[in-house]
C-alpha positions in Angstrom: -34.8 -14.4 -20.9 -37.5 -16.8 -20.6 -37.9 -19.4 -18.1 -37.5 -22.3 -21.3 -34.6 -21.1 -22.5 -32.7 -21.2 -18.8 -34.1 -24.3 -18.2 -32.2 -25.4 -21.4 -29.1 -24.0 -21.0 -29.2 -25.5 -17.2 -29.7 -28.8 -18.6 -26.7 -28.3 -21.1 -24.9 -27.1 -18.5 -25.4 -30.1 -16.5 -24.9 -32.2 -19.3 -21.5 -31.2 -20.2 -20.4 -31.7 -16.1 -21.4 -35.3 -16.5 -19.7 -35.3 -19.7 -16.2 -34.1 -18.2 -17.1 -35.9 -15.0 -17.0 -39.1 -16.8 -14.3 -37.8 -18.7 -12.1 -37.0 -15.8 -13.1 -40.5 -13.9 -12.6 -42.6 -17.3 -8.5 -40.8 -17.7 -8.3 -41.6 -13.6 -9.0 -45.2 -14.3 -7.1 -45.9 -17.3 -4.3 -44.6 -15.6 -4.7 -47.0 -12.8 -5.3 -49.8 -15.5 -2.2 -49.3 -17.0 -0.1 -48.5 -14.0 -1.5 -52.2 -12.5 -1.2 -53.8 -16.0 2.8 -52.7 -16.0 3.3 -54.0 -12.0 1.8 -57.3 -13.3 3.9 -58.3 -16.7 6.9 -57.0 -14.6 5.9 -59.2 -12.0 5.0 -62.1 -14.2 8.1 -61.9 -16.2 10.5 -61.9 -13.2 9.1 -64.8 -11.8 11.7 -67.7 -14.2 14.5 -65.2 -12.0 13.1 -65.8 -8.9 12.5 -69.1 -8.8 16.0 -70.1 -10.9 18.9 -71.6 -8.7 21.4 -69.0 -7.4 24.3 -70.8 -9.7 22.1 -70.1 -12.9 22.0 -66.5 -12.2 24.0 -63.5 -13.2 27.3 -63.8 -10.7 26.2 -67.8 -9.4 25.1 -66.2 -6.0 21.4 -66.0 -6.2 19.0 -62.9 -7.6 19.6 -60.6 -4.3 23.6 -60.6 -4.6 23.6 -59.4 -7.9 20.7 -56.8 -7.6 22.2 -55.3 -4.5 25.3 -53.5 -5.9 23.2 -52.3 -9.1 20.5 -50.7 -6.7 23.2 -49.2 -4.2 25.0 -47.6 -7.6 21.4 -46.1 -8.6 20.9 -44.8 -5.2 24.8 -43.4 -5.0 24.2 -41.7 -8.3 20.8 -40.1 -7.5 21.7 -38.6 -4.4 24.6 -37.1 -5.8 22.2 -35.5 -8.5 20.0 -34.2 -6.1 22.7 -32.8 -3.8 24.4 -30.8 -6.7 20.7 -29.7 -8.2 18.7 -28.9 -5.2 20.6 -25.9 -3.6 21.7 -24.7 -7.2 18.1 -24.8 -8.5 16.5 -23.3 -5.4 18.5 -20.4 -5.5 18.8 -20.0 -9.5 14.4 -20.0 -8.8 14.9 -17.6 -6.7 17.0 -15.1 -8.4 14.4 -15.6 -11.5 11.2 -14.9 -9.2 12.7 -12.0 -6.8 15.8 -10.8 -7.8 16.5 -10.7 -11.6 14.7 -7.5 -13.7 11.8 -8.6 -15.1 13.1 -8.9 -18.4 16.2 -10.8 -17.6 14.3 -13.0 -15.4 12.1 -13.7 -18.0 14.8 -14.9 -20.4 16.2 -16.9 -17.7 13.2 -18.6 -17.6 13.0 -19.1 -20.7 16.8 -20.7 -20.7 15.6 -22.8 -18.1 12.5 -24.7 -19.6 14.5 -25.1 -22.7 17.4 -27.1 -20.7 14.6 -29.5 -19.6 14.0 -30.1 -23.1 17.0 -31.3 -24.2 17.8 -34.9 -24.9 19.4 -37.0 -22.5 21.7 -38.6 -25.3 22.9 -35.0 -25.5 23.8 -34.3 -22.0 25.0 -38.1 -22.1 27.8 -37.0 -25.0 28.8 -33.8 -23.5 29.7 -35.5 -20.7 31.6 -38.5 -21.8 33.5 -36.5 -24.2 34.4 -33.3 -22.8 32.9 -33.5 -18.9 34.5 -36.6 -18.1 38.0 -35.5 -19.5 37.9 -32.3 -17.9 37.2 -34.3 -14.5 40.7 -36.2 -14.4 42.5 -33.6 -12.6 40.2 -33.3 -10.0 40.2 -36.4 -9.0 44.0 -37.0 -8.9 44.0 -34.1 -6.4 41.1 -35.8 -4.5 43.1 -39.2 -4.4 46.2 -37.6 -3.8 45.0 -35.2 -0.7 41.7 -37.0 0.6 42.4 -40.5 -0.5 41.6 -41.5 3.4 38.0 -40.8 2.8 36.7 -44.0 1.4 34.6 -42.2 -1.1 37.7 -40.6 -2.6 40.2 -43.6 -2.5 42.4 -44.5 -5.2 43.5 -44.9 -8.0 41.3 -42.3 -9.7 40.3 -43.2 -13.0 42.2 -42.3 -16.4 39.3 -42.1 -18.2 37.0 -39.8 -15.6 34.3 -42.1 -16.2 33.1 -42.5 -12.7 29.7 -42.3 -10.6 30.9 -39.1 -9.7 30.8 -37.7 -13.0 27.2 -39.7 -13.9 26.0 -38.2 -10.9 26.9 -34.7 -11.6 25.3 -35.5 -15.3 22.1 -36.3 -13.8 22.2 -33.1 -11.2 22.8 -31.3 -14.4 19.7 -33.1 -16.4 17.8 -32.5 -13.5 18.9 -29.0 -12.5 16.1 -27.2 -15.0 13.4 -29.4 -14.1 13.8 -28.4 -10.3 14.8 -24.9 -11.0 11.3 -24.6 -13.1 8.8 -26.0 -11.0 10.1 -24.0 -7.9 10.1 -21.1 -9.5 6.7 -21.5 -10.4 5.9 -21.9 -6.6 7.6 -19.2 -5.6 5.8 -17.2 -8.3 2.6 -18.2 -6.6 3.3 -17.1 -2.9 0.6 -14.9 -1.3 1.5 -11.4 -2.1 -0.2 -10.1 0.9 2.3 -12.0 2.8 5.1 -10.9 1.0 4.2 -7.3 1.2 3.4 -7.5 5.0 6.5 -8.8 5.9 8.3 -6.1 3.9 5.7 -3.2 5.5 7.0 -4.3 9.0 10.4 -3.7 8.2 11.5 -7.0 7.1 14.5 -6.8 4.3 13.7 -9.0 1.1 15.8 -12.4 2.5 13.6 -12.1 5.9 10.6 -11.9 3.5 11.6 -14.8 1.5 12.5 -16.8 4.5 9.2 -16.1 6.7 7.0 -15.5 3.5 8.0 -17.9 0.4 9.9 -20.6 1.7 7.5 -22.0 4.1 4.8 -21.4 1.3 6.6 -23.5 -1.6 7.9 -26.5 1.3 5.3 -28.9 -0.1 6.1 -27.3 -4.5 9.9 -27.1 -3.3 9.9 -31.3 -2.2 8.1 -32.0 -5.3 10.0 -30.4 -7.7 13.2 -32.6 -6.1 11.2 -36.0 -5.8 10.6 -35.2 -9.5 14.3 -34.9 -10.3 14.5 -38.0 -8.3 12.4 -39.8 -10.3 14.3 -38.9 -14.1 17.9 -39.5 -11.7 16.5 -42.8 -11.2 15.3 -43.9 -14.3 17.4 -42.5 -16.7 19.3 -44.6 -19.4 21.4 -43.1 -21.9 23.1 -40.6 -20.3 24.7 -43.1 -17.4 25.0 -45.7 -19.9 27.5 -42.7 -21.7 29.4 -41.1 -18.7 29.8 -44.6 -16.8 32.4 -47.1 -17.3 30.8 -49.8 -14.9 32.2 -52.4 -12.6 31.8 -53.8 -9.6 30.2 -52.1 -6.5 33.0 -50.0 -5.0 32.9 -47.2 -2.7 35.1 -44.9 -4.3 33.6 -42.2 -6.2 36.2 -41.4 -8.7 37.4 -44.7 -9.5 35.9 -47.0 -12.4 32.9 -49.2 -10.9 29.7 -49.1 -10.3 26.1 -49.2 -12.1 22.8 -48.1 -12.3 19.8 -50.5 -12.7 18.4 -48.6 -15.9 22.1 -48.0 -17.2 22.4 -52.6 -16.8 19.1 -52.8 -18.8 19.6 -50.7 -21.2 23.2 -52.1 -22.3 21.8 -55.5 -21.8 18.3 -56.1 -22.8 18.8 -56.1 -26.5 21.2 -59.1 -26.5 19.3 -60.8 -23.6 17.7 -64.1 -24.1 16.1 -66.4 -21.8 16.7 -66.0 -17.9 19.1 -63.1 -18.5 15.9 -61.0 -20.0 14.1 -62.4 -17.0 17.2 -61.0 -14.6 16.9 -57.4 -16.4 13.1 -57.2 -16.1 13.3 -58.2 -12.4 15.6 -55.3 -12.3 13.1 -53.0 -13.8 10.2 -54.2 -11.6 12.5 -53.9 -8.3 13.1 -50.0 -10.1 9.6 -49.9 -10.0 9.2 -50.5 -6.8 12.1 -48.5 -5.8 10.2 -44.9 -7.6 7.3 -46.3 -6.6 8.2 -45.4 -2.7 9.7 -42.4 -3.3 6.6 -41.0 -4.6 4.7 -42.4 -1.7 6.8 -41.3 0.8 7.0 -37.6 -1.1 3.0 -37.9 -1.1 3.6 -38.4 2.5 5.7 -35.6 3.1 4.1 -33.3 1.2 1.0 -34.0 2.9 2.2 -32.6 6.2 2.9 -29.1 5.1 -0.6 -28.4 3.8 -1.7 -26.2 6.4 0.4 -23.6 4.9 -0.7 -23.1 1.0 -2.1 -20.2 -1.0 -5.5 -22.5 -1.2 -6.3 -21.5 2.8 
């Protein structure tokens, strides 16, 4: 090949890096844009709420009193997801990736990433029509044997419409989407490694433990801040399940809600400083995802030295 004709396809090589180097650092930025241009109408539009008198907002005691229970009741909610999904998706990635036949594990996967795509409405109806009703039992024997735990005092509910039951919803919403991603991690452990440990006589849990596991830390606290993330933010499903009250500590009794599940059921009759209060919610939901991805970034960032990459 003559020397032109490299020198030309060099040049169009370099061309099409700049290209997709500008490409790459324009998508980047607009993200940033939009992500700064969100922060700022939430934080423009909260500001009436802020500044109001107490007795003008929602409950006459000031912006923080009535923020307060509907953060602790998104919190409560969450971590009951995350509780319920994390050790049930863990393991159901691992029976796809090591256990299962190929071909059943391949269906399961399949299964899997087709859960994650199904509307939260959906999950939001099954579970205030059938979950919710199936639940009332269950927490009469809870009220009835452990009503001295505070999280299981009664009366439970008639209608099973507790945080319980939204929180074991979202665990279900976000069951696939942890169950997926791990399994893709585990699917990408070294395979030397693997195979070592089983050469030295190691049976297939003492590979997982010393092999995988340590290798998908950093994939495995992803996956779950990601579940974290949809448990916080979700709508419908909550604004289904939950029949919402006042901030209680009971889990099985009627009370409670969520800071999307109060915007959601309120915004589209709000006017005036009652929109303001619900998009101060949203920006102090903001805030809240926003430090859980930080402090996941964090997290993850201390288990690097162990990755497939080095």
């Amino acid at each position: 090949m003559s020397t032109t004709k490299l020198a030309r396809r060099a040049g169009t090589g370099r061309t099409g890096d700049k290209v997709f180097s500008g490409a790459a650092l324009g998508a980047g930025v607009l993200i940033v844009a939009v992500l700064f241009a969100v922060a700022l109408f939430l934080v423009i539009q909260a500001l009436p709420t802020f500044g109001a008198p107490a007795a003008e907002v929602t409950g006459g005691k000031g912006f923080a009193s009535y923020i307060i229970p509907i953060v602790v009741g998104t919190l409560i909610a969450a971590v009951i997801a995350l509780i319920i999904a994390t050790p049930i998706g863990v393991a159901v990635a691992l029976y796809i990736s090591h256990y299962a036949p190929r071909q059943l594990a391949r269906g399961l996967g399949y299964v899997v990433d087709l859960l994650a795509a199904i509307p939260s409405v959906v999950y939001g109806a099954w579970g205030a029509s059938f979950l919710a009703s199936e639940l009332k039992v269950p927490y009469q024997w809870l009220a009835d044997n452990l009503g001295w735990i505070p999280i299981f005092a009664g009366p439970a509910s008639g209608t099973g419409k507790t945080i319980l039951t939204a929180g074991i919803v979202l665990a279900v919403m976000v069951l696939p989407i942890i169950a997926s991603l791990t399994r893709e991690i585990f699917l990408q452990a070294p395979a030397l490694h693997q195979e070592a440990a089983l050469a030295l006589g190691a049976t297939r849990w003492e590979m997982i433990r010393m092999a995988v596991l340590p290798f998908a830390r950093g994939g495995i606290i992803s996956a779950v801040m990601l579940g974290l993330g949809r448990a916080l933010g979700e709508t419908m499903a909550v604004a289904l399940v939950l029949s919402s009250g006042p901030m209680i500590a009971s889990l099985i009794r009627s009370g409670n809600q969520t800071i999307a599940a109060e915007i959601a059921l309120d915004f589209p009759e709000a006017f005036g400083l009652r929109m303001h209060e619900l998009i101060a919610a949203g920006l102090v939901l903001f805030l809240i995802t926003l430090v859980v991805n930080v402090v996941a970034r964090w997290i993850i960032s201390r288990h690097k030295e162990f990755s497939g990459a080095n």
